[in-house]
C-alpha positions as CSV (number, residue, x, y, z in Angstrom):
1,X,49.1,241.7,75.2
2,X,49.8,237.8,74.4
3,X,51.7,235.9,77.4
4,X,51.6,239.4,79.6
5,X,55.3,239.1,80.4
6,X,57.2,239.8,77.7
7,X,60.3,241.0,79.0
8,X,60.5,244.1,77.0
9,X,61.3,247.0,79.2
10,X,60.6,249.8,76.6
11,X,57.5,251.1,78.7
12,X,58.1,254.8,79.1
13,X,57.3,254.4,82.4
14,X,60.0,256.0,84.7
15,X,59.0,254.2,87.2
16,X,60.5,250.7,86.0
17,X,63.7,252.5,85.2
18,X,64.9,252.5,89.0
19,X,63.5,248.9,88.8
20,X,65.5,247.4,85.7
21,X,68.8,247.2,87.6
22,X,67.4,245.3,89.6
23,X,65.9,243.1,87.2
24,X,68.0,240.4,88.2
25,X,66.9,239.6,92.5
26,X,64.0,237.7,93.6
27,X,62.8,237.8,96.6
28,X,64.4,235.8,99.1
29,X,68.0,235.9,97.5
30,X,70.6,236.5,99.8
31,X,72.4,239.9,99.1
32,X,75.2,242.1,100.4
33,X,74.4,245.5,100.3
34,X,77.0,248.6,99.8
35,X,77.6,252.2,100.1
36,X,80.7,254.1,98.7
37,X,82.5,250.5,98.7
38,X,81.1,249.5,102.3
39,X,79.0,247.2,103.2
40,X,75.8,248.1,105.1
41,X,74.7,245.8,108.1
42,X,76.4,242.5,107.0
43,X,74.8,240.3,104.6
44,X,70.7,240.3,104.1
45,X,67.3,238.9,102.0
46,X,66.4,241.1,99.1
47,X,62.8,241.5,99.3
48,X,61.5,244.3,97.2
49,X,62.6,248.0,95.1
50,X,60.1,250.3,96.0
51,X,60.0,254.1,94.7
52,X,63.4,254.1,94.6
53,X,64.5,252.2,97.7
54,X,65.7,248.9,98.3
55,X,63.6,246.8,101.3
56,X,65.6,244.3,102.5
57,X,66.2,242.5,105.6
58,X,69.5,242.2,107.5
59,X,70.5,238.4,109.4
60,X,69.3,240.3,113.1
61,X,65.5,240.2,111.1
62,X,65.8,244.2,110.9
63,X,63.8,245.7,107.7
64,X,65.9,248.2,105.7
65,X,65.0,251.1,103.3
66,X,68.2,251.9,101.3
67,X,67.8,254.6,98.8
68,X,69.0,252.9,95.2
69,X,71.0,256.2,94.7
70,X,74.5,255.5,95.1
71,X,74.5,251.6,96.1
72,X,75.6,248.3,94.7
73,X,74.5,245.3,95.2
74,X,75.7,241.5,95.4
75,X,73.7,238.0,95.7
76,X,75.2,235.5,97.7
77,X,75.4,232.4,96.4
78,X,72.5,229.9,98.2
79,X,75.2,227.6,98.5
80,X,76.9,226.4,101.8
């Protein structure tokens, strides 16, 4: 596997397929997170996708586990 990363996301693995919309956040961008057009617990830091779940942690320093199934999800821009 030359250069390891190759961006491909043909795997067959299901597990990356939860993973690939997310493709897009880092950790530490600044996100809004919402549910059926609401927005969960104010703006947050995107910090992983895990089996399905979105961690993240809201501006009080709480860590969330949203389920990926029936969210959306915005980056903030870093600017002030």
């Amino acid at each position: 596997m030359p250069g390891g990363r190759s961006g491909d996301r043909r795997t067959g693995n299901r597990r990356t397929s939860s993973r690939t919309r997310l493709d897009n956040f880092r950790r530490g961008d600044r996100i809004q997170v919402f549910s059926a057009g609401r927005q969960l617990d104010g703006n947050g830091t995107f910090i992983r996708v895990e089996d399905g779940f979105l961690v993240w942690e809201d501006n009080s320093g709480n860590r969330n586990t949203t389920s990926l199934e029936g969210i959306s999800i915005r980056r903030l821009s870093n600017r002030y």
